[in-house]
PALO-149993 format. One record per residue: y, z, x of N, C-alpha, C in turn; residue number from 1; residue in three letters; chain. Coordinates in nm, 2 decimals, padded with zeros to 4 digits. Atoms other than C-alpha are relative to their C-alpha. Example, Ala and Ser with C-alpha at 12.3 -4.5 7.8 and 13.67 -1.06 7.14 Angstrom:
<sites>
+--------+--------+--------+---------+--------+--------+--------+--------+--------+------+------+-------+
| nnorth |    nup |  neast | canorth |   caup | caeast | cnorth |    cup |  ceast | resi | resn | chain |
+--------+--------+--------+---------+--------+--------+--------+--------+--------+------+------+-------+
| -00.12 |  00.00 |  00.09 |  -00.45 |  00.78 |  01.23 |  00.12 |  00.00 |  00.09 |    1 |  ALA |     A |
| -00.11 |  00.00 | -00.09 |  -00.11 |  00.71 |  01.37 |  00.11 |  00.08 | -00.08 |    2 |  SER |     A |
+--------+--------+--------+---------+--------+--------+--------+--------+--------+------+------+-------+
</sites>
This chain:
<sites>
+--------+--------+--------+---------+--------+--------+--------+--------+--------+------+------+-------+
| nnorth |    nup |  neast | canorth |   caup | caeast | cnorth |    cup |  ceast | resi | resn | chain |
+--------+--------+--------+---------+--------+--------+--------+--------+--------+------+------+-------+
|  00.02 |  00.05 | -00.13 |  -04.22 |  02.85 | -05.19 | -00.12 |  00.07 |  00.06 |    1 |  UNK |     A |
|  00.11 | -00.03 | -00.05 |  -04.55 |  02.91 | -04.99 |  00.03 |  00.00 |  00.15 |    2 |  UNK |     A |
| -00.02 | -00.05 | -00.17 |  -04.54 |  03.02 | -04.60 | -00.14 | -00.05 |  00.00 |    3 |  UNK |     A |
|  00.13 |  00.06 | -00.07 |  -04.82 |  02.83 | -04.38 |  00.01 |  00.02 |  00.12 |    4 |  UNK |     A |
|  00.04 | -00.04 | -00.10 |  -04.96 |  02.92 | -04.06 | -00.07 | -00.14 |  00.09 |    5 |  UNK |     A |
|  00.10 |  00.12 | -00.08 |  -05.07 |  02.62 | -03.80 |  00.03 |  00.01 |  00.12 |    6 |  UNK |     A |
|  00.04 | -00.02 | -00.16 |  -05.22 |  02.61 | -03.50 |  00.06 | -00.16 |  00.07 |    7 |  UNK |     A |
|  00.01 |  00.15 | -00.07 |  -05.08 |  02.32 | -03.29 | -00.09 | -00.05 |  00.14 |    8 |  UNK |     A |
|  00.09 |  00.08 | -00.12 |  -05.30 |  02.10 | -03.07 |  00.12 |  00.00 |  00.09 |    9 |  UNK |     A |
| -00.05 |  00.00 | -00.16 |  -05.23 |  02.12 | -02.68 |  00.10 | -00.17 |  00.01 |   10 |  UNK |     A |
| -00.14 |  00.13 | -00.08 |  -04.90 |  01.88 | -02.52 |  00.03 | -00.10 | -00.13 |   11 |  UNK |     A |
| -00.08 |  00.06 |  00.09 |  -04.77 |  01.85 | -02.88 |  00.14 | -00.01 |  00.01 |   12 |  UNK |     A |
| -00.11 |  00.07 | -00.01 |  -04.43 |  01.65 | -02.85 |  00.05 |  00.10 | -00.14 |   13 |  UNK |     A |
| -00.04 | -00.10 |  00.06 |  -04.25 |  01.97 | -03.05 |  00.12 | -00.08 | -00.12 |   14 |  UNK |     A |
| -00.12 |  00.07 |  00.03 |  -03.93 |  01.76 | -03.17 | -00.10 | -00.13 | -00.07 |   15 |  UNK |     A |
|  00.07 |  00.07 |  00.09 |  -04.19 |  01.47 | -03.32 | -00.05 |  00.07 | -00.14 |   16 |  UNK |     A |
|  00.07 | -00.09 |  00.15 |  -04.38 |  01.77 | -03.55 |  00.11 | -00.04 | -00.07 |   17 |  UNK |     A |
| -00.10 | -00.06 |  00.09 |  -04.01 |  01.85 | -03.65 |  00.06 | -00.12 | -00.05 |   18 |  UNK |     A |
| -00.03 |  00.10 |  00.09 |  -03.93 |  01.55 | -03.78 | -00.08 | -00.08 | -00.10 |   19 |  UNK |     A |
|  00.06 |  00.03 |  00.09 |  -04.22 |  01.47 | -03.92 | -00.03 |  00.08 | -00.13 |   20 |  UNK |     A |
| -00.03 | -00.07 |  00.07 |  -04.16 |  01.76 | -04.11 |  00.05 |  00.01 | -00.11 |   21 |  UNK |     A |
| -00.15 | -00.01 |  00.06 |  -03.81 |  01.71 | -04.21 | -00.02 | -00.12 | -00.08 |   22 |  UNK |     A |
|  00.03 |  00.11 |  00.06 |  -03.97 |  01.33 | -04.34 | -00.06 |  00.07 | -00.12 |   23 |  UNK |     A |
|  00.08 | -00.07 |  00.07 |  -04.19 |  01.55 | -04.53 |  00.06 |  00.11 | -00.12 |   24 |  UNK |     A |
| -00.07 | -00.13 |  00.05 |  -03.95 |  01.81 | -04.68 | -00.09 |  00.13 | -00.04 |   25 |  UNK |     A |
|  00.08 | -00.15 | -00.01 |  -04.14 |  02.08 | -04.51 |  00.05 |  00.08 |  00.11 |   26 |  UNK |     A |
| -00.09 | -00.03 | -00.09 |  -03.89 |  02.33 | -04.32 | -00.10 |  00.07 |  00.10 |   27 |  UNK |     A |
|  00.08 | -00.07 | -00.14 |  -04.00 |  02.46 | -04.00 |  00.11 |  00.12 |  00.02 |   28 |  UNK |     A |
| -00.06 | -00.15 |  00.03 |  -03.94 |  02.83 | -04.01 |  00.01 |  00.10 |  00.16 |   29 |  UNK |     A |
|  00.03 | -00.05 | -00.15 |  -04.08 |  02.98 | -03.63 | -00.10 | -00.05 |  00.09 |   30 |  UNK |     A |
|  00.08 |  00.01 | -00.17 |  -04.26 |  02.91 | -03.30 | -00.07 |  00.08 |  00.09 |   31 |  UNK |     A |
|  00.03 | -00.09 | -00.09 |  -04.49 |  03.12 | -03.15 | -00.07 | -00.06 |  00.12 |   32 |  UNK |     A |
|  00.07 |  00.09 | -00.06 |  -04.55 |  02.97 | -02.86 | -00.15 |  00.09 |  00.10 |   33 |  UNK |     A |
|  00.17 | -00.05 | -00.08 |  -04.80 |  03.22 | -02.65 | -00.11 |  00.00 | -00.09 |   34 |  UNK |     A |
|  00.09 |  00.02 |  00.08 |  -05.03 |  03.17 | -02.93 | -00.03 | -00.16 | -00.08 |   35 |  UNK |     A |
|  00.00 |  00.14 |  00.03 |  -04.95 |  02.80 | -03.00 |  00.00 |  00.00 | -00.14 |   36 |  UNK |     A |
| -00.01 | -00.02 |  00.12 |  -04.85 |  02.88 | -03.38 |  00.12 | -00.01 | -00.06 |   37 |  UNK |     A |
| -00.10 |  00.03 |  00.01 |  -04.61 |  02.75 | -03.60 |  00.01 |  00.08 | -00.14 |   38 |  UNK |     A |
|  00.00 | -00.07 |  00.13 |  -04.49 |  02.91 | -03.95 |  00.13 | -00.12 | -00.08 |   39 |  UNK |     A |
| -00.06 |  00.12 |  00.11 |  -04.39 |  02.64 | -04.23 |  00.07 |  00.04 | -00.13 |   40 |  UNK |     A |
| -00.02 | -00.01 |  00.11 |  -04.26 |  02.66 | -04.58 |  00.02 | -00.14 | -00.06 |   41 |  UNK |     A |
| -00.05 |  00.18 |  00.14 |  -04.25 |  02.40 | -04.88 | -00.10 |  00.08 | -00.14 |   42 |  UNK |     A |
|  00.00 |  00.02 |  00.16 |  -04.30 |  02.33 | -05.23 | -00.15 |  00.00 | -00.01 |   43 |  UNK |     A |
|  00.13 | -00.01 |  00.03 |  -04.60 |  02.19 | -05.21 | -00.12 |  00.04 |  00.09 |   44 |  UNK |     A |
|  00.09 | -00.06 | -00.11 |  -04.96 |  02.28 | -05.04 | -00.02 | -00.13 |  00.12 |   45 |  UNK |     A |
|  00.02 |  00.06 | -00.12 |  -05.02 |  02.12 | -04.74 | -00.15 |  00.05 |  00.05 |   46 |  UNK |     A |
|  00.14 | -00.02 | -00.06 |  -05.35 |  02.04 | -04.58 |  00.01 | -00.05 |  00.13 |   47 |  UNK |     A |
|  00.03 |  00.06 | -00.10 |  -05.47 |  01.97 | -04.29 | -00.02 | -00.13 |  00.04 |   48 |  UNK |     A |
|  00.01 |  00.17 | -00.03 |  -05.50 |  01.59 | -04.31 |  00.11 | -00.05 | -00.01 |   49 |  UNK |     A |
| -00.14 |  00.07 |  00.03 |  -05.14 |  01.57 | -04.38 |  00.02 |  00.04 |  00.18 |   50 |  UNK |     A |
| -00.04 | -00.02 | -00.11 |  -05.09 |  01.71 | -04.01 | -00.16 | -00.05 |  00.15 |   51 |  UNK |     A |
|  00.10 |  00.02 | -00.08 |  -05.41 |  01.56 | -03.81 |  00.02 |  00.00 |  00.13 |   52 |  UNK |     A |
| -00.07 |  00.08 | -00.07 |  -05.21 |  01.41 | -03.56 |  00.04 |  00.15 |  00.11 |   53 |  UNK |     A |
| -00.06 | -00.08 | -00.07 |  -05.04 |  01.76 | -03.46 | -00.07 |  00.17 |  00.03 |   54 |  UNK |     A |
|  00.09 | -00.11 | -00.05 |  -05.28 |  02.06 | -03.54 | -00.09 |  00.03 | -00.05 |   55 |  UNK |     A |
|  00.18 | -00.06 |  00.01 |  -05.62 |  02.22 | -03.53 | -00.01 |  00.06 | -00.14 |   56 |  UNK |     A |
|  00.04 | -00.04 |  00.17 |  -05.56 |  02.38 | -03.86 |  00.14 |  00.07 | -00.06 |   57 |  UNK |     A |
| -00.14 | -00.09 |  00.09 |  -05.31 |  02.53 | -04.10 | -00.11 |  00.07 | -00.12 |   58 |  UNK |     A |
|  00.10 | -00.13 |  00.11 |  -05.39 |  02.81 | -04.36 |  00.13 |  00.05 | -00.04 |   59 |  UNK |     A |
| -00.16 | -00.06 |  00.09 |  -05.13 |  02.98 | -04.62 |  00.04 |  00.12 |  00.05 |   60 |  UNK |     A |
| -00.02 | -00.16 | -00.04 |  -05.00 |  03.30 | -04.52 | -00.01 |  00.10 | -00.07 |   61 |  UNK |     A |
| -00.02 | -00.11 |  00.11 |  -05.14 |  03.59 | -04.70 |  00.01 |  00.15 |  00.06 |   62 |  UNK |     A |
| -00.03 | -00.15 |  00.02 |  -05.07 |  03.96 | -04.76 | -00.12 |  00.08 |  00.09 |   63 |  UNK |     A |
|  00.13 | -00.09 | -00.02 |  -05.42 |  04.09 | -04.62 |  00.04 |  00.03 |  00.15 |   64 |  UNK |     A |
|  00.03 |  00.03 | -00.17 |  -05.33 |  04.09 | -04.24 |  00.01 |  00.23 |  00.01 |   65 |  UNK |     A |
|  00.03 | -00.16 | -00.06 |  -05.44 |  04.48 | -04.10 | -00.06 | -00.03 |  00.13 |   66 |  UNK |     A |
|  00.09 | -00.08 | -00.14 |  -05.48 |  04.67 | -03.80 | -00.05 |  00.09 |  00.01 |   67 |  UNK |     A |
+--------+--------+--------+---------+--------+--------+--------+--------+--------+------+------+-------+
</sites>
């Protein structure tokens, strides 16, 4: 399973993502909302053209993150 990071576009209908998700069999994992960031999992990769509709970008979650 692969963890994804997506930015959601502004006065996204939160409860639409999530089902378009769940059509998708791609679970919705957390919500960050003061940063407008969601965190995904699934099988397969997911791009950005699969989510146009909902956000500015998604990216896989990797290992490198430092402060």
């Amino acid at each position: 399973m692969k963890i994804y990071l997506a930015v959601l576009k502004k006065d996204i209908d939160l409860e639409e993502f999530k089902r378009n998700l769940k059509e998708k069999k791609i679970k919705f994992l957390d919500h960050y909302k003061s940063v407008a960031i969601v965190k995904l999992q699934s099988e397969k990769k997911i791009s950005e053209q699969d989510f146009e509709k909902f956000c500015e970008s998604i990216e896989e979650e990797k290992d490198n993150l430092t402060i």
